[in-house]
C-alpha positions as CSV (number, residue, x, y, z in Angstrom):
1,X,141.9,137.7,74.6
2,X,143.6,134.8,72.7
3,X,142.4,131.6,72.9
4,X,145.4,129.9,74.8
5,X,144.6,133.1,78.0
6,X,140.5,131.9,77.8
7,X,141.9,128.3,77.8
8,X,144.2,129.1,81.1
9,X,141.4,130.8,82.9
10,X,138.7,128.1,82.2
11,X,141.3,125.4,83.5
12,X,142.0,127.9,86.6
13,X,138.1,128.0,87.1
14,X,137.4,124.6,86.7
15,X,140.5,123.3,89.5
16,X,139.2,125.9,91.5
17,X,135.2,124.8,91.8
18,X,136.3,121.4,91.7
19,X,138.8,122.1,95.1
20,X,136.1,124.1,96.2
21,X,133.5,121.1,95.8
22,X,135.8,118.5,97.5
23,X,136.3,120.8,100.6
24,X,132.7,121.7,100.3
25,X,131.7,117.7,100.6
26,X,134.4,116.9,102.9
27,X,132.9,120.0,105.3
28,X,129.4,118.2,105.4
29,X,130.8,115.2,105.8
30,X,132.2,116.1,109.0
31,X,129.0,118.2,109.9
32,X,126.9,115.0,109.6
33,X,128.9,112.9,111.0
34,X,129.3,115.6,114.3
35,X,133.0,116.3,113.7
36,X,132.5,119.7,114.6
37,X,135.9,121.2,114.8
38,X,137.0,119.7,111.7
39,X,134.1,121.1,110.0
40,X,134.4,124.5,111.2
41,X,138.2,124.2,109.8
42,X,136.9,123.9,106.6
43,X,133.8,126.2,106.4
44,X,135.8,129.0,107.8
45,X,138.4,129.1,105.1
46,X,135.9,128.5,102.7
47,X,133.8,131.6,104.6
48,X,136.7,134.2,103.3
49,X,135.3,133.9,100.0
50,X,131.9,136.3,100.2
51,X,130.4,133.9,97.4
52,X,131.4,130.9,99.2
53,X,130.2,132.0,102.3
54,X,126.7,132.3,101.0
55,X,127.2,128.7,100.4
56,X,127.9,127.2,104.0
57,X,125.8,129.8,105.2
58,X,123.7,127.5,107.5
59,X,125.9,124.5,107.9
60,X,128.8,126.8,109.2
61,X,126.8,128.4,111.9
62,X,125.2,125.5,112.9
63,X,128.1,124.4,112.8
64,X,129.5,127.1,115.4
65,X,126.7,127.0,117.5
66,X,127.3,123.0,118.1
67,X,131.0,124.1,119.1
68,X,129.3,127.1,121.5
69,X,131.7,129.4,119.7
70,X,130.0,132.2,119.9
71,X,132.6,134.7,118.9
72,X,133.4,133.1,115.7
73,X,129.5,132.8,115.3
74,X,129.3,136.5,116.0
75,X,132.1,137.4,113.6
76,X,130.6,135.5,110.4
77,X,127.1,136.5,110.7
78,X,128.4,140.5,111.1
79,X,130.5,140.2,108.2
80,X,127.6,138.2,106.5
81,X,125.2,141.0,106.9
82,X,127.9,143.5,105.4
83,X,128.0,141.2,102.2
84,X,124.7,141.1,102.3
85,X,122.6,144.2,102.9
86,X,119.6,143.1,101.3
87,X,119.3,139.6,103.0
88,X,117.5,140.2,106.1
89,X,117.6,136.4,107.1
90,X,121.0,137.1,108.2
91,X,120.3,139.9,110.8
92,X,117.5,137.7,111.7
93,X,120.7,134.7,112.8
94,X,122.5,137.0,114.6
95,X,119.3,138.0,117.0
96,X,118.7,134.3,117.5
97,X,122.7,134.0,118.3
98,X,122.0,136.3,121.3
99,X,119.2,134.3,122.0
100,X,120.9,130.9,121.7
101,X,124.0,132.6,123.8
102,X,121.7,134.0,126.5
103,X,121.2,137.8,125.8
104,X,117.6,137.4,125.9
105,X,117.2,140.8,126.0
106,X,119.2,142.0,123.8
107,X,117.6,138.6,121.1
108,X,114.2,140.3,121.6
109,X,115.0,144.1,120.8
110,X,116.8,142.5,117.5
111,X,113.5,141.0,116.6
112,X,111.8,144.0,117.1
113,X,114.1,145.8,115.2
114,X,113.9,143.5,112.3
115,X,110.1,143.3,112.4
116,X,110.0,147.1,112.2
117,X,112.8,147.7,109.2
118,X,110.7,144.6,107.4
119,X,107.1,145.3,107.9
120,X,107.7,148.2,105.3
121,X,108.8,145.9,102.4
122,X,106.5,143.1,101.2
123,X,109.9,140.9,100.1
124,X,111.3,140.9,104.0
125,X,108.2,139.9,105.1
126,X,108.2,137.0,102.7
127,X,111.9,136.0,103.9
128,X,111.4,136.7,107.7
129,X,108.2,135.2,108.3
130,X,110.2,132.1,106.8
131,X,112.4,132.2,109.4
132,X,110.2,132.6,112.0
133,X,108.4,129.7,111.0
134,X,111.8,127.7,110.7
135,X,112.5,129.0,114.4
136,X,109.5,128.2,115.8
137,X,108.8,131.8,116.5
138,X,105.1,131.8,115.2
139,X,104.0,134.3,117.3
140,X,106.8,136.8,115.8
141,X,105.5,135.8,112.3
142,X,102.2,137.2,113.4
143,X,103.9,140.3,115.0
144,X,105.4,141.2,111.8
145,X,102.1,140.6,109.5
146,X,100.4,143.0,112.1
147,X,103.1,145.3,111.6
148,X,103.2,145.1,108.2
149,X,98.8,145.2,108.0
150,X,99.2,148.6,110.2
151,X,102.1,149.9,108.1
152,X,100.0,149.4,104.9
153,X,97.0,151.0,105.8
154,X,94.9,147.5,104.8
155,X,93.1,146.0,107.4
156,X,93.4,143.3,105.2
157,X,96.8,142.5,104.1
158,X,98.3,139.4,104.7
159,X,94.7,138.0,105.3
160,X,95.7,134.2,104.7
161,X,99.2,134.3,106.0
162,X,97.8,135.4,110.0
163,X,95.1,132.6,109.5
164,X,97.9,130.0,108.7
165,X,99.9,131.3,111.9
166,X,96.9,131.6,113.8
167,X,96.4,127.9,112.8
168,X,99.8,127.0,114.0
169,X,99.1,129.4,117.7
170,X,95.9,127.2,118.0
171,X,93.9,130.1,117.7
172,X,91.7,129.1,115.6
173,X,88.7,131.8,116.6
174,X,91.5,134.2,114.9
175,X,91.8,132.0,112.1
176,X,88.3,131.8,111.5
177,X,88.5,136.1,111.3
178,X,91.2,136.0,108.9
179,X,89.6,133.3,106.7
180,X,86.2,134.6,106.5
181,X,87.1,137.9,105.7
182,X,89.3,136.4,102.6
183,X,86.6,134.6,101.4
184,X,83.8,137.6,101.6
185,X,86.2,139.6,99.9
186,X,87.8,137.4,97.1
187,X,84.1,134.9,97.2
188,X,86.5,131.9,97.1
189,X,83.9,129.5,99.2
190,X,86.3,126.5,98.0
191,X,89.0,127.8,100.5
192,X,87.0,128.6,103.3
193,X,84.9,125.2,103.3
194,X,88.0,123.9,102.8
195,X,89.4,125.3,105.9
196,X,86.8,124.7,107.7
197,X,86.4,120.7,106.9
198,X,90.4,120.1,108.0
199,X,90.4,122.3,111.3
200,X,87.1,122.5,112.7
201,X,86.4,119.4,114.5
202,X,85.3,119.7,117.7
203,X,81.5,120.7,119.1
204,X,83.4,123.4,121.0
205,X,84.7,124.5,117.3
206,X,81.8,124.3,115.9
207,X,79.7,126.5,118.2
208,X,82.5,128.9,117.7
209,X,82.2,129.0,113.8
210,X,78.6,129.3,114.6
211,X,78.1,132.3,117.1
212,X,80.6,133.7,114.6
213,X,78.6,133.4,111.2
214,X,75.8,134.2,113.1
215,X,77.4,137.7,114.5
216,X,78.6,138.2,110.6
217,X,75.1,137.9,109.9
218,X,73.3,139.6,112.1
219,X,76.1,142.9,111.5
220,X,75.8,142.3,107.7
221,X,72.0,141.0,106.7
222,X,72.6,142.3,102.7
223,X,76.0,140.3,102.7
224,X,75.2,136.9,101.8
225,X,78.3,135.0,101.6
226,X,78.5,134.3,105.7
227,X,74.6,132.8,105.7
228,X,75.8,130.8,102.3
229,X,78.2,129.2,104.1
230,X,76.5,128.6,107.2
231,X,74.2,126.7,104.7
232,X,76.9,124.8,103.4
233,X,78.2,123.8,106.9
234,X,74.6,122.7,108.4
235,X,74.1,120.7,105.0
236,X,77.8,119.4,106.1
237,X,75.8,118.2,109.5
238,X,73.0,117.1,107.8
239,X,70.9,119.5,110.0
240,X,68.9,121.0,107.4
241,X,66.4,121.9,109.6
242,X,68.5,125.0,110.6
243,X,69.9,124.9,106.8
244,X,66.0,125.8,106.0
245,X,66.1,128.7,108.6
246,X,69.3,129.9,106.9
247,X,68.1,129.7,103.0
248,X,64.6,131.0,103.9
249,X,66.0,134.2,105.1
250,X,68.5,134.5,102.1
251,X,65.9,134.0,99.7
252,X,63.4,136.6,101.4
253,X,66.2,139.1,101.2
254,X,67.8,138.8,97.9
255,X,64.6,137.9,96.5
256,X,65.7,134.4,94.7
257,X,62.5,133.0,93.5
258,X,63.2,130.1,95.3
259,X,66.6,128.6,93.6
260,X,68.7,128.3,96.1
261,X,66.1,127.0,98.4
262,X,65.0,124.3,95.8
263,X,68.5,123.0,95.0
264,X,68.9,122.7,98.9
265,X,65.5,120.9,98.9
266,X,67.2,118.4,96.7
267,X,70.1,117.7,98.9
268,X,67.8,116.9,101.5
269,X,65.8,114.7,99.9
270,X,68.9,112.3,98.6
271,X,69.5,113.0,102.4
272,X,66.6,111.1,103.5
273,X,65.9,114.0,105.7
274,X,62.3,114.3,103.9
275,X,60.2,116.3,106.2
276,X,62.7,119.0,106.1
277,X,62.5,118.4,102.1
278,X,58.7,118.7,102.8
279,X,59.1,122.1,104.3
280,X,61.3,123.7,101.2
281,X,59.3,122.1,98.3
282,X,56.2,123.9,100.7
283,X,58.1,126.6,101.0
284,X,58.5,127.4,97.4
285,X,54.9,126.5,96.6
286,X,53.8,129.3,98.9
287,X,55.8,132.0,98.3
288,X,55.9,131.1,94.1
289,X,52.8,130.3,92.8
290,X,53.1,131.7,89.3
291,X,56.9,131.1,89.5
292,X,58.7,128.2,86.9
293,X,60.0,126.3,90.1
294,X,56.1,125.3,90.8
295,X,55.1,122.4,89.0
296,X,58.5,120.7,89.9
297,X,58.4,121.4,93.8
298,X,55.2,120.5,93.9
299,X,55.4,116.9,92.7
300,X,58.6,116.8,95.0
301,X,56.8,118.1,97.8
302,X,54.5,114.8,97.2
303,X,57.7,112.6,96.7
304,X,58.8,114.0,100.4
305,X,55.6,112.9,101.7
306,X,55.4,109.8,100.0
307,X,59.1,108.8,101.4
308,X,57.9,110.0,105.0
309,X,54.4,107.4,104.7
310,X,57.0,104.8,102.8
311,X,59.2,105.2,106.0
312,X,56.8,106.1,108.5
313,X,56.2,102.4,110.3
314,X,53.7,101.0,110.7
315,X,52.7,102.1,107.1
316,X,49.2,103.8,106.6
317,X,47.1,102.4,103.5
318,X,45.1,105.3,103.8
319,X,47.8,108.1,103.6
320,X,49.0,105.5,100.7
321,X,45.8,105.7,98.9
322,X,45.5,109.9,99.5
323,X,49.4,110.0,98.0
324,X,47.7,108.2,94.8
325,X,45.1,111.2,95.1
326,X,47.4,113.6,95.2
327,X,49.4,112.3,92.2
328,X,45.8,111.7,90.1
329,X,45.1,115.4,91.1
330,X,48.6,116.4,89.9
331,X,48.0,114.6,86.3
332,X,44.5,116.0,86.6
333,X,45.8,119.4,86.4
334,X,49.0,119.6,84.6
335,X,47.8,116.3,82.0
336,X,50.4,113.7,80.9
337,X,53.5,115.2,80.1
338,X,57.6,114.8,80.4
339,X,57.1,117.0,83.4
340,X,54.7,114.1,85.0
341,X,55.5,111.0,83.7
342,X,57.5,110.6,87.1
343,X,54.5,111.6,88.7
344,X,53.0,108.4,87.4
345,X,55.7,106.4,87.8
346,X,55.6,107.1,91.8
347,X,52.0,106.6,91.5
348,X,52.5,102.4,90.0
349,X,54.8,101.7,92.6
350,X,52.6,103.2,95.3
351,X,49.8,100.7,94.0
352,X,52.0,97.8,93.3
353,X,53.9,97.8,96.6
354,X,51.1,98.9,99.4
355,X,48.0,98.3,97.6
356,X,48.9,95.2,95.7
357,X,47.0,96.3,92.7
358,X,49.9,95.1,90.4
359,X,47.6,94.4,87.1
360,X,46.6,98.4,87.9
361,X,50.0,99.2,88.3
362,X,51.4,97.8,85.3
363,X,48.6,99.9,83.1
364,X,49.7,103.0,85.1
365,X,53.4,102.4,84.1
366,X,52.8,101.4,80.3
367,X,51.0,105.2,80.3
368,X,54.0,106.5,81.9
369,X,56.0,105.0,79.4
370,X,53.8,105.8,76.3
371,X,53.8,110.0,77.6
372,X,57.5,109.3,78.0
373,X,58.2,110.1,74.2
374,X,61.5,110.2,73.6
375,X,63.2,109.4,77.0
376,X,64.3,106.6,76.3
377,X,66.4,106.3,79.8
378,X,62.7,107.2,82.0
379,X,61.2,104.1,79.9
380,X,63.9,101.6,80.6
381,X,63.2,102.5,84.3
382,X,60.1,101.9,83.9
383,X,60.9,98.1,82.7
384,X,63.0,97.5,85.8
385,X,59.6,98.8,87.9
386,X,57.9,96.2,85.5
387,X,60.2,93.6,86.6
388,X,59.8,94.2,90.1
389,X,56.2,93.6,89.7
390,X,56.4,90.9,88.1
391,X,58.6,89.4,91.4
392,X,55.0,90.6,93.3
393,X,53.1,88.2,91.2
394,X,55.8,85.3,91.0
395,X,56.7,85.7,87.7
396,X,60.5,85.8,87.7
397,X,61.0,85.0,84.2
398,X,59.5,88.2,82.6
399,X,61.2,90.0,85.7
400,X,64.8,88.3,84.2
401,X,64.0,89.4,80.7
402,X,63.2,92.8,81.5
403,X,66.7,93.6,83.4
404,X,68.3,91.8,80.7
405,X,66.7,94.4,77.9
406,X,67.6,97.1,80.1
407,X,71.6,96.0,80.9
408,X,71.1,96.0,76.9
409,X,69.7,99.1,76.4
410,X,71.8,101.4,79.0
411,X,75.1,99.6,78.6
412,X,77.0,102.7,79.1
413,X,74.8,104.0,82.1
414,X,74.3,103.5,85.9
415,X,71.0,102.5,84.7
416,X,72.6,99.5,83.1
417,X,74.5,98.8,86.2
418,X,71.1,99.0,88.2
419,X,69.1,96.5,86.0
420,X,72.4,94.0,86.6
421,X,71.7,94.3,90.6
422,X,68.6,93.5,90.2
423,X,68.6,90.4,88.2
424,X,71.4,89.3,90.8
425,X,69.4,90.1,93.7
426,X,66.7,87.9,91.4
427,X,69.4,85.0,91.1
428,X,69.5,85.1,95.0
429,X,65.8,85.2,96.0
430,X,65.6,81.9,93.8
431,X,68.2,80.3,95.1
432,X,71.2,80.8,92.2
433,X,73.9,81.9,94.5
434,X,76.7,81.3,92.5
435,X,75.2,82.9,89.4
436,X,74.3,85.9,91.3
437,X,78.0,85.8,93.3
438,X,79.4,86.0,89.5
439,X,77.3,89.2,88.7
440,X,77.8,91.0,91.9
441,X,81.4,89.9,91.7
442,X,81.6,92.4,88.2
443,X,79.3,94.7,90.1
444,X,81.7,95.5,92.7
445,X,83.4,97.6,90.6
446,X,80.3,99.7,89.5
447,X,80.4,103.4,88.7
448,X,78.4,104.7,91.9
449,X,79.4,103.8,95.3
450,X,76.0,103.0,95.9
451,X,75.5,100.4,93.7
452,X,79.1,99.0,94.2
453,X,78.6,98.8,98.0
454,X,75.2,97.2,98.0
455,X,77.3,94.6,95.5
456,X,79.8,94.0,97.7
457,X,77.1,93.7,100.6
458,X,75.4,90.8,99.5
459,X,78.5,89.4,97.6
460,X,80.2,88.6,100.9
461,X,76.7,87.2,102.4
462,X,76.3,84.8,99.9
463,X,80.2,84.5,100.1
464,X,79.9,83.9,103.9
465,X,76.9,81.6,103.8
466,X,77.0,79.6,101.1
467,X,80.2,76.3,100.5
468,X,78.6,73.7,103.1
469,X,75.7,71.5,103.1
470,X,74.0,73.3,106.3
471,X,75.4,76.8,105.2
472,X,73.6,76.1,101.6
473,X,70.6,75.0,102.8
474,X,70.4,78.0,105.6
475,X,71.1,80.5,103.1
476,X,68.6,79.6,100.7
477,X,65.8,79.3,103.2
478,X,67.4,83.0,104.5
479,X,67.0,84.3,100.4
480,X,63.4,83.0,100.5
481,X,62.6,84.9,103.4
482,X,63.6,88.2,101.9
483,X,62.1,87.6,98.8
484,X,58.7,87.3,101.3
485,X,59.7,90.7,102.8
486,X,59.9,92.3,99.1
487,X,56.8,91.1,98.8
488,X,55.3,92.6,101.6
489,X,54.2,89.5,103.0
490,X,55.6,90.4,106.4
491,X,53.7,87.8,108.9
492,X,54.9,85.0,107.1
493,X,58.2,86.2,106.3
494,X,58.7,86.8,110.5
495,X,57.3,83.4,111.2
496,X,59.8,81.2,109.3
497,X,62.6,84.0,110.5
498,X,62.0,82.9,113.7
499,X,62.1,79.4,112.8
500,X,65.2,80.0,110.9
501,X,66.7,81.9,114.3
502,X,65.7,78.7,116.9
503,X,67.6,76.6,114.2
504,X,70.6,78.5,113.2
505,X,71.4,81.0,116.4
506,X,75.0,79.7,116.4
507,X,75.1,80.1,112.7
508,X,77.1,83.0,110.6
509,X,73.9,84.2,109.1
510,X,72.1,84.5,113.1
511,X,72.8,88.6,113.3
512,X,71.7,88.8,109.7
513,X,68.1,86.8,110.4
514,X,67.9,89.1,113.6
515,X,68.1,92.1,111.9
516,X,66.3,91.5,109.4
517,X,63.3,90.2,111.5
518,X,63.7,93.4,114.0
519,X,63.6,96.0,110.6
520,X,59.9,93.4,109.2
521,X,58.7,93.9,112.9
522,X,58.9,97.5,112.4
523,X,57.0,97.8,109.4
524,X,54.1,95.9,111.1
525,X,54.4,98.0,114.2
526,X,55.4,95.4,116.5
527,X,58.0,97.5,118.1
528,X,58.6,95.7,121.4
529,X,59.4,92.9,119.5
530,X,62.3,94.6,117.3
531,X,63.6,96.4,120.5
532,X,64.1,92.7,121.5
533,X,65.8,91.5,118.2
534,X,67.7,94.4,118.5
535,X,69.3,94.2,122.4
536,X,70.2,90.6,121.2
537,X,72.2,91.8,117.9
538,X,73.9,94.6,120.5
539,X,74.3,92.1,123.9
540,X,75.4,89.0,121.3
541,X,76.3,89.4,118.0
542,X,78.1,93.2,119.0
543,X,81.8,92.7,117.0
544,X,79.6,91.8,113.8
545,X,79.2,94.0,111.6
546,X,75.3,95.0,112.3
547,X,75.8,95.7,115.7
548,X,76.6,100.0,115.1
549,X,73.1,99.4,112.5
550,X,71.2,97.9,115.2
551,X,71.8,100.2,117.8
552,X,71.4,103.5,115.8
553,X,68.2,102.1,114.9
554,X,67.1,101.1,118.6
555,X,68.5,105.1,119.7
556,X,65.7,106.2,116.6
557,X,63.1,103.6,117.7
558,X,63.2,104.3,121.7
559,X,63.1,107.9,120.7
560,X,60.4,108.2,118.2
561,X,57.9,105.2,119.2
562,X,58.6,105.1,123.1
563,X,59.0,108.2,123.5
564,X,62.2,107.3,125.7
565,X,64.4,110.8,125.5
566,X,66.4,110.1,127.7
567,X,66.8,106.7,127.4
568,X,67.4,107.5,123.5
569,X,70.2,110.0,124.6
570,X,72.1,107.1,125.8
571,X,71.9,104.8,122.9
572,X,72.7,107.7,120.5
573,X,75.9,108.8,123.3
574,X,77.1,105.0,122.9
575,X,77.4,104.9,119.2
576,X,79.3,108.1,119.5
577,X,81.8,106.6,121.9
578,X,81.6,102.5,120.8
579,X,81.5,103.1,116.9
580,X,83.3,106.5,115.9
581,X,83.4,105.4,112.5
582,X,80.0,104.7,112.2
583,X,78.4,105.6,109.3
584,X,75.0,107.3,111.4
585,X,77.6,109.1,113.4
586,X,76.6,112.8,112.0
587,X,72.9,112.0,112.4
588,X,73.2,110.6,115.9
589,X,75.2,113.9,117.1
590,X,72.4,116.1,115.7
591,X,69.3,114.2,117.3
592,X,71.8,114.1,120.6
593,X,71.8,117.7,120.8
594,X,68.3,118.1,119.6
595,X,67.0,116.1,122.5
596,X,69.5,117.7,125.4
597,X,67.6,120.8,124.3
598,X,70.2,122.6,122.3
599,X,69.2,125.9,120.3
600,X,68.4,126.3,117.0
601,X,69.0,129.8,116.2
């Protein structure tokens, strides 16, 4: 072919897309703008061309079906499916036509045709579960994965693809089926916690998912990937009370030597759930003896106690002073080493906080420190323990020099960010508000949420209280008050917060002295009096932002020191219902349940 003929016949080509493209455009310019019949001029000279047609495909009968000419409909999707033998979208129109056109009957025989020719080939299922989905027809889509399951001879086939459409039907017991068996099989937990997490939400879900790992387990005792997520979703719950059932059994049975159970022990304990953490670290003790988990769970297993006695109000000197025992015995047995330096670490702050021993305290930590050898991270936190004993004995200066050597020292570290809390908090016991705004300011953007929240926390209290005269002189009698409280000198501190109440009850800062004189009273046992402090936050200060604090903490209070169930039931149903974004929402549903006398399997 010369060059002049190739030239001819690539001009020929070129007018020809390009006539094709402006009656293409002009076609869907007309279809958008609902000029029907003047579209469906277009597309249907444009349809003679088989390669065209493939083009308007959707438009055009749309297009048609707008104009109710079914005929012409009719026509173009037969002569479609001719063209295309090996598009089964097509024959998948023309039973919706009949549909669309009222032949029902004749629509749902098509359907069933189609399902039947495509459940044999993997690549029609692929293109007419699209369309189903596109139609709405998700109960088809699941018809034909059936089909296509049963055809296959796998009772597993298309696992993922009936949960999705099961998830669509609202069938989400189904869906569970379908997404539990894919996970056993492939033991992708991501994808099944994942599931999980987005669609079940309500306590009717729940109880469903359940009863169902539950039956899994109970059919399947050697199969451990339905108990392992049952784990996971009471952890999720932060009901690891039945997450302890749960990992007790696994560990029995597979015979783990206790590592799953002590990892789980851990979440607990950052948790704050420390009598379950109590149980594990116990647990492991028991059933481990001679095992390399020992030595660790038990000076954990004393950590859980200690938290429990730190937490336990009014606190007990004497459980205090046995803790301390307990740690000595520890030391005793195992001798100073990097295993139990933290050991007597725990066992400083124990005598500097509750005993007041601070000169014995301070020996204790410069031990802890010396055994330490190389750790240099474990000694700086040993300086910031320093510092806060210095605060104890009113010695603020070697307290300010010690969070200054460690900011230096762990720079690059949340420890660093930790020592620059502190020495803000410092700034604001003593009075330096805007010094300690200017840290807490840069703290705000700290690595851990943690440290950045309890930034931002005090940030906007000294931001909210401090600008004024009054406001200054409030807030700096409200900072030397908490300083008191760190102190552990809590009858002071809750005589001049009462003072400071009667004075400044129409004040900014009046929820703040509230709560914190309701949380001093419980420390000394004087629970009447927080209930009181509390019911005023609630009943008074109830759009601040203390008020879903204060009444989680009056549900826990009424239920554990009056030994008001029922009473309890309704604070913890009123958080639940008043603050749904509440922070102690997970923890208030669980002890709701626990006291209506729900079962834990």
């Amino acid at each position: 072919m010369n060059s002049i003929i190739r030239k001819t016949i690539f001009i020929w080509l070129a007018t020809c897309l390009a006539v094709f493209s402006q009656e293409l455009d002009l076609a869907n310019t007309y279809f958008k703008q609902g000029e029907y019949d003047k579209a469906a001029e277009i597309y249907k000279k444009l349809s003679t061309n088989k390669d065209q047609a493939r083009l308007i495909h959707n438009e055009y009968l749309a297009t048609l079906i707008k104009l109710k000419d079914f005929a012409t409909a009719d026509k173009f999707l037969r002569a479609q499916i001719k063209n295309n033998s090996n598009q089964i979208s097509y024959k998948a129109d023309l039973a919706q036509l009949f549909e669309i056109s009222g032949k029902g009957e004749v629509a749902n025989q098509e359907y069933d045709k189609l399902i039947e020719e495509a459940a044999k080939v993997d690549a029609y299922v692929y293109e007419l579960q699209n369309f189903f989905y596109k139609a709405n027809k998700i109960d088809l889509a699941v018809k034909l994965l059936l089909s296509s399951r049963s055809k296959s001879k796998d009772p597993f086939k298309f696992d993922t693809q009936l949960a999705r459409a099961y998830l669509y039907l609202d069938q989400k017991d189904k869906m569970l089926e379908e997404v539990l068996g894919f996970g056993q099989r492939s033991k992708n937990y991501s994808y099944v916690q994942a599931t999980i997490q987005d669609n079940i939400k309500s306590d009717k879900e729940i109880d469903m998912l359940e009863k169902m790992l539950y039956a899994k387990i109970q059919a399947d005792p050697n199969e451990s990937f339905n108990t392992e997520i049952l784990i996971w979703h009471f952890t999720q719950k932060a009901d690891y009370a039945r997450a302890f059932i749960q990992a007790r059994a696994l560990d029995r049975r597979l015979k783990l030597a206790g590592f799953k159970m002590f990892e789980l022990a851990g979440q607990s304990f950052n948790a704050k759930d420390f009598k379950n953490s109590s149980k594990m670290y116990q647990y492991i003790m028991e059933e481990y003896p001679d095992g390399e988990l020992y030595p660790y769970a038990r000076r954990w297993l004393i950590q859980s106690k200690e938290e429990l006695v730190k937490t336990t109000f009014p606190i007990d000197n004497q459980q205090i002073k046995e803790l301390i025992g307990q740690y000595q015995q520890l030391i005793a047995d195992v001798g100073i080493t990097q295993k139990t330096v933290d050991a007597l670490r725990n066992m400083a702050l124990l005598n500097a906080f509750y005993l007041q021993e601070h000169d014995r305290a301070i020996g204790i930590l410069q031990s802890a420190i010396t055994g330490a050898g190389n750790n240099q991270k474990f000694k700086d936190q040993c300086k910031l323990d320093l510092g806060d004993i210095y605060i104890l004995k009113d010695e603020p200066w070697e307290s300010t020099l010690l969070y200054m050597q460690v900011e230096k020292s762990q720079r690059e570290d949340n420890l660093g960010e930790i020592a620059k809390l502190k020495n803000a908090k410092l700034q604001y016991y003593t009075g330096q508000f805007e010094l300690s705004k200017e840290i807490l300011d840069v703290l705000k953007k700290a690595t851990t949420r943690e440290i950045s929240n309890d930034a931002m926390q005090l940030s906007l209290l000294i931001q909210d209280n401090t600008g004024l005269d009054t406001s200054e002189v409030a807030m700096a009698d409200f900072s030397k008050i908490d300083l008191l409280i760190f102190q552990n000198r809590y009858e002071e501190s809750i005589l001049k917060l009462n003072a400071l109440f009667n004075q400044y009850k129409s004040h900014s800062l009046a929820d703040e002295i509230l709560w914190l004189k309701a949380n001093t009273l419980l420390k000394i046992n004087r629970i009447d009096e927080a209930v009181t402090d509390l019911k005023n936050i609630l009943e008074n200060y109830k759009y601040d932002i203390l008020a879903d604090d204060a009444l989680f903490t009056l549900a826990k209070v009424t239920e554990e020191n009056l030994k008001d169930n029922v009473k309890a039931m309704e604070y913890y149903r009123q958080l639940l219902r008043d603050y749904p974004g509440s922070i102690y929402g997970a923890q208030a549903r669980i002890r709701f349940r626990e006291l209506r006398g729900d079962g834990v399997n």
